[in-house]
ZAMARGU-4260 file (C-alpha; in steps of 0.2 Angstrom, whole numbers, plus 5000, padded with zeros to 4 digits):
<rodrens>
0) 4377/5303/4655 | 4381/5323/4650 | 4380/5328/4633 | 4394/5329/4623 | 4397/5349/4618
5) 4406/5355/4604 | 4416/5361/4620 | 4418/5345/4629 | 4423/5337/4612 | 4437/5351/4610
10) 4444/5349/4627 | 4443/5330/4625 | 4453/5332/4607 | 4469/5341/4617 | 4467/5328/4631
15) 4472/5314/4617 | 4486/5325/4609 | 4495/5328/4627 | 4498/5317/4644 | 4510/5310/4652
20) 4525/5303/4645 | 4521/5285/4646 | 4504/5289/4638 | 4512/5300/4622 | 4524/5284/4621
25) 4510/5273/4621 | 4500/5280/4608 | 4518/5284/4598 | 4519/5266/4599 | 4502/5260/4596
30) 4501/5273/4580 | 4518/5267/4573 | 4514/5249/4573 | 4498/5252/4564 | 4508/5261/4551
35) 4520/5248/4550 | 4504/5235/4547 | 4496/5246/4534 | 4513/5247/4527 | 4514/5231/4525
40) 4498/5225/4517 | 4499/5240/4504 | 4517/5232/4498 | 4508/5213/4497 | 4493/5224/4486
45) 4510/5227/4475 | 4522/5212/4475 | 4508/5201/4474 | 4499/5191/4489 | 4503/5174/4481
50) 4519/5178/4485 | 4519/5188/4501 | 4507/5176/4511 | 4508/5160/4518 | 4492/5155/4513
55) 4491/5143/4498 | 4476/5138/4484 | 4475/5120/4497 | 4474/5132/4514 | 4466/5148/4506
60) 4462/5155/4522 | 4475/5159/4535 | 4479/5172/4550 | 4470/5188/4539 | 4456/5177/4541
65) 4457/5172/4558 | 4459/5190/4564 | 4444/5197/4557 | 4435/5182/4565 | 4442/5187/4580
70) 4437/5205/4576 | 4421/5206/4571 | 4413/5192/4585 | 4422/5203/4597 | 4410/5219/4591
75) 4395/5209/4590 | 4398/5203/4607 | 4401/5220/4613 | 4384/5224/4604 | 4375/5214/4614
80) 4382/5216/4630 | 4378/5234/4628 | 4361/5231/4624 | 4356/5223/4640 | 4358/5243/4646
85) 4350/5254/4635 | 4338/5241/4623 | 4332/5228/4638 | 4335/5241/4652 | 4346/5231/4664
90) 4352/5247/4672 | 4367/5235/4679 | 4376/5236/4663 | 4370/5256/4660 | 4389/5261/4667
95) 4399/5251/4654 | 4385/5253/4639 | 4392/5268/4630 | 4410/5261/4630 | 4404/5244/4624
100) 4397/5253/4609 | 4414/5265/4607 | 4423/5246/4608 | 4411/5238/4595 | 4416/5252/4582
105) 4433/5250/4587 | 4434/5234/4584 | 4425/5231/4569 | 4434/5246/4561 | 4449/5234/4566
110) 4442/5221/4554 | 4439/5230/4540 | 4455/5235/4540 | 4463/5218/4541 | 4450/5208/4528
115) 4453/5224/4515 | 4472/5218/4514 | 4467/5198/4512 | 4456/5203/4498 | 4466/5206/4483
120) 4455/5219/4475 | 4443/5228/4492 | 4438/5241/4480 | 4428/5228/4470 | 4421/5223/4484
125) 4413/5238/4490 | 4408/5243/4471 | 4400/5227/4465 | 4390/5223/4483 | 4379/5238/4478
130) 4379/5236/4458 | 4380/5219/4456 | 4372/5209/4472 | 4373/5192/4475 | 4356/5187/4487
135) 4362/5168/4486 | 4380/5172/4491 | 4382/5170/4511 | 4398/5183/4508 | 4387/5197/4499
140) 4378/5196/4514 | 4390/5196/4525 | 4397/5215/4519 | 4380/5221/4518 | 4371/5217/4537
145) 4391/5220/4542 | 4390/5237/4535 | 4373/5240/4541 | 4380/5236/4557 | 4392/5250/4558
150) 4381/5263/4552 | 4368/5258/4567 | 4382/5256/4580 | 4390/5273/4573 | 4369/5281/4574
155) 4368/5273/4591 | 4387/5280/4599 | 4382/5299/4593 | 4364/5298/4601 | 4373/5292/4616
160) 4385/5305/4615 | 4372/5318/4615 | 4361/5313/4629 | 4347/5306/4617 | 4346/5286/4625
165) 4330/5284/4619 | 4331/5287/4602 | 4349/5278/4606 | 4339/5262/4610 | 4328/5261/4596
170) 4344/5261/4585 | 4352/5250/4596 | 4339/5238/4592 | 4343/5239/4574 | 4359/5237/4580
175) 4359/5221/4587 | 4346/5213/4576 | 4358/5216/4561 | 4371/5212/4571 | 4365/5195/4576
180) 4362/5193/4557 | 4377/5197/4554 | 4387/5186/4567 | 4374/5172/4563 | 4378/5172/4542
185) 4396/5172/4547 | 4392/5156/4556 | 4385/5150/4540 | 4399/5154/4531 | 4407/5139/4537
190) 4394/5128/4543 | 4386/5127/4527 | 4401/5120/4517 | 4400/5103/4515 | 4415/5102/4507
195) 4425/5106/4525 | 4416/5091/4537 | 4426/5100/4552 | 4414/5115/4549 | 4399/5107/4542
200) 4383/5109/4554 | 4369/5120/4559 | 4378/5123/4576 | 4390/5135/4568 | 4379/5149/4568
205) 4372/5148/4586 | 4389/5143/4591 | 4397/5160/4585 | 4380/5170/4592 | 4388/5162/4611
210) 4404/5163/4608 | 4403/5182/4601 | 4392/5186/4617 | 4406/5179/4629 | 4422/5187/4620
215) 4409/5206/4623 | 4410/5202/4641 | 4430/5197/4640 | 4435/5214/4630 | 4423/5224/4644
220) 4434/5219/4658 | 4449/5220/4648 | 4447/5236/4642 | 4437/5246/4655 | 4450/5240/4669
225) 4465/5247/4657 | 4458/5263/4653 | 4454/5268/4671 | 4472/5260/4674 | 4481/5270/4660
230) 4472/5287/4664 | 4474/5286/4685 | 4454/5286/4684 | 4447/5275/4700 | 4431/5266/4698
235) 4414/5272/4706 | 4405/5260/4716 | 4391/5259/4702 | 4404/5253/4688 | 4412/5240/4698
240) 4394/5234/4702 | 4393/5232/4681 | 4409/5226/4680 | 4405/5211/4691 | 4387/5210/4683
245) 4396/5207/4666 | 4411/5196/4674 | 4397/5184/4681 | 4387/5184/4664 | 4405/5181/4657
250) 4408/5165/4666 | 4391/5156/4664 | 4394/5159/4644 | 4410/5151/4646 | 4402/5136/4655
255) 4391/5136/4639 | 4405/5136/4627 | 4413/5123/4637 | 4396/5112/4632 | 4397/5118/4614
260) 4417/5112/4614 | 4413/5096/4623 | 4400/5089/4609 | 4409/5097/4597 | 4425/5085/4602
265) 4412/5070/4603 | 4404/5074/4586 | 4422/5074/4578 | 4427/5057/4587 | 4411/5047/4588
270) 4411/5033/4575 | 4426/5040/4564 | 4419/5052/4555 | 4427/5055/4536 | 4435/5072/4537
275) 4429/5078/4553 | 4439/5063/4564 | 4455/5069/4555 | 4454/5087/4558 | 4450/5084/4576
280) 4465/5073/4578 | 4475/5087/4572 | 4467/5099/4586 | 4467/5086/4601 | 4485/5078/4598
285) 4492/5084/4582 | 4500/5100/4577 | 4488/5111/4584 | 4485/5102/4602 | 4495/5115/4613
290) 4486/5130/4605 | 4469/5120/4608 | 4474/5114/4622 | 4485/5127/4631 | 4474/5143/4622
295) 4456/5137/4619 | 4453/5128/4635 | 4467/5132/4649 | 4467/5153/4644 | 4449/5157/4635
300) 4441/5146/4645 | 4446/5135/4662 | 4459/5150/4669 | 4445/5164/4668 | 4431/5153/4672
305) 4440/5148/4689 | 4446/5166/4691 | 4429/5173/4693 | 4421/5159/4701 | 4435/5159/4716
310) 4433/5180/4716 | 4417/5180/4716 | 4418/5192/4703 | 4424/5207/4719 | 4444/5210/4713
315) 4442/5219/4698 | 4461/5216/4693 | 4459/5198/4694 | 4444/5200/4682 | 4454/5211/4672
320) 4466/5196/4671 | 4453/5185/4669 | 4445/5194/4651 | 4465/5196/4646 | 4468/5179/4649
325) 4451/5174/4639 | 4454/5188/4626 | 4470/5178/4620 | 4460/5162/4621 | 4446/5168/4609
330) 4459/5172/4600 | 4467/5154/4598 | 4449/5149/4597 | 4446/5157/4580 | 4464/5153/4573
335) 4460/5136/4575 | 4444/5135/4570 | 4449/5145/4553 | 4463/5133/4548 | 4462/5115/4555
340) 4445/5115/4548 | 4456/5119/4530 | 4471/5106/4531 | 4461/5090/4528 | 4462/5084/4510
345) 4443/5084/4501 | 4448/5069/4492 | 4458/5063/4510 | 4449/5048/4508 | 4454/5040/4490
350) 4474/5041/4495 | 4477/5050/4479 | 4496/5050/4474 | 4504/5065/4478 | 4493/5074/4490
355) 4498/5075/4507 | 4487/5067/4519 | 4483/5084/4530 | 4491/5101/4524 | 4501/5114/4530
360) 4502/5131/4535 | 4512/5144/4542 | 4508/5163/4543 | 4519/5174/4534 | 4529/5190/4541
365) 4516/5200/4531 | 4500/5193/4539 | 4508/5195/4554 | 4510/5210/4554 | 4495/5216/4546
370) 4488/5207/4562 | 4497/5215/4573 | 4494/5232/4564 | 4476/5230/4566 | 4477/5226/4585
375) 4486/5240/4587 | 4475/5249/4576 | 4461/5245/4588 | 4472/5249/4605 | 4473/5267/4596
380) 4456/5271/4594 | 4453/5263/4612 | 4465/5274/4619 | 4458/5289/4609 | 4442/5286/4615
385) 4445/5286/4633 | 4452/5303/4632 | 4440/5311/4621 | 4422/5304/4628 | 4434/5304/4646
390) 4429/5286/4651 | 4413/5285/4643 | 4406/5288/4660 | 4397/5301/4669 | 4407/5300/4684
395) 4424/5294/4690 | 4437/5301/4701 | 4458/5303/4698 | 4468/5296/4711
</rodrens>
């Protein structure tokens, strides 16, 4: 891969202000929506979050939640998929390496951006992790190997840039080790709180590490096929080659998910389990059955598991469907996770008057668009960066 000059990055600058016309109104769009989301979480900081969100002191956690989730396994994953390139030298992946890492910042950047609008005071946050630090509190850690995440992934992506893979792969060590430290403390965020029986479990952890891994492969063949689509670039026979190594590695994590979902529905159902049998009721035939059902399984895992499998991983715009279709699966799969494992009662088992057997919850017009915002946010940079680093690629051809 070619260094990146000043020159290159100049030319690459007025390639992201100019293009097409469907480009220019793409980015318009993209940029406007993320103003509008920022917009919007600046005035709940003002009128108060109690009253803007939908979430409530029984469900604390809602959508803001479930998208950074969403967010942050997604940059892990894209982490690690890129480290089988320039850190464990498969040179299968090396075509799609540099675009992973771009993604992971993209997308993590995302996060931030969405979490500092659910915390009522993200200045604190940022003050008090360094003065004040908490080494008991799974959270404080959380910020701290997240931020030291970004700082390696950001070190790694300018090394790339500049031709330097070597010192690049010893950062992007340290970028995947704090990375899976990361994912795996966010894992422990749930899994350790007894308190929520749906969450509760040492699996949480190596569950998040598999799942994260699987949505890197998904956001690869979502995004690589739609900037080459969006630019008029054509793929070189080398990228499709890692486009259909990480399709592959794609589906057999999907088969492993599908193991992880299985025993995690038998677990909930199994002798009745207090607290756990509820929630799961909720997930396989209650409220939340078609988004589990008809989003976890049929779109994040069965559709694009059968996709690849039948294309033998050859088409690359039926694997690009196949990591869209999984992309809005994962995506259901961290909503759910987030809130069913909230609405059953702690006390659900005394029958105490007044208290509804399993609670509610419905996201506001606020947290939705701050979600939406931070997608958008995220399709922004990605656009951006396909211009600037001109699809991250040493080669590709225009139609």
């Amino acid at each position: 891969m070619s260094q990146v000059t000043s020159a290159t990055l100049t030319s690459g600058l007025s390639q992201v202000l100019s293009g097409s016309r469907i480009y220019t109104a793409v980015m318009f769009g993209l940029g406007l929506l993320s103003a509008i989301g920022v917009a919007f979480g600046l005035h709940a900081f003002i009128a108060g979050h109690e009253h803007v969100y939908g979430v409530t002191r029984e469900v604390p956690w809602g959508l803001l939640i479930a998208s950074y989730v969403f967010f942050v396994v997604t940059s892990t994953g894209l982490c690690l998929v890129s480290s089988l390139a320039h850190v464990f030298k498969f040179k299968a992946f090396e075509p799609i390496a540099q675009r992973a890492v771009f993604l992971a910042i993209a997308t993590i950047v995302s996060g931030f951006l969405v979490i500092s609008f659910e915390i009522e005071n993200p200045w604190r946050m940022a003050i008090y992790n360094v003065i004040s630090p908490n080494l008991s509190s799974n959270i404080w850690w959380m910020g701290t190997l997240y931020g030291a995440y970004l700082f390696f992934m950001l070190t790694e992506f300018v090394l790339m840039t500049r031709g330097l893979h070597r010192a690049a792969g010893i950062v992007g060590l340290a970028g995947v080790l704090s990375g899976i430290a990361a994912h795996s403390n966010l894992g422990a965020v749930f899994g350790l709180l007894s308190a929520r029986e749906f969450w509760h479990g040492p699996y949480m952890p190596i569950y998040f590490i598999t799942s994260a891994a699987m949505s890197g492969c998904a956001a690869v063949l979502f995004f690589t096929w739609l900037g080459y689509r969006a630019n008029g670039w054509k793929m070189d026979d080398e990228l499709k080659k890692a486009f259909r190594a990480t399709a592959i590695l794609g589906a057999f994590l999907m088969a492993v998910i599908m193991f992880f979902v299985s025993w995690k529905v038998l677990s909930g159902i199994a002798g009745n389990p207090p607290g756990k049998f509820e929630a799961m009721m909720v997930l396989l035939r209650g409220e939340y059955a078609p988004a589990f059902w008809m989003g976890e399984i049929l779109l994040g895992l069965v559709a694009p598991f059968a996709i690849i499998l039948a294309t033998k991983g050859k088409s690359t715009k039926w694997l690009f469907a196949a990591g869209a279709l999984s992309m809005i699966g994962i995506f259901f799969m961290r909503y759910d996770l987030v809130v069913v494992g909230q609405l059953v009662p702690h006390f659900h088992e005394l029958g105490i008057t007044g208290q509804g057997h399993i609670f509610s919850y419905a996201p506001s017009l606020h947290e939705i668009m701050i979600t939406l915002g931070g997608m958008s946010f995220c399709g922004f940079l990605f656009m951006a960066g396909e211009r600037l680093f001109r699809g991250h690629t040493s080669s590709h051809s225009s139609h």
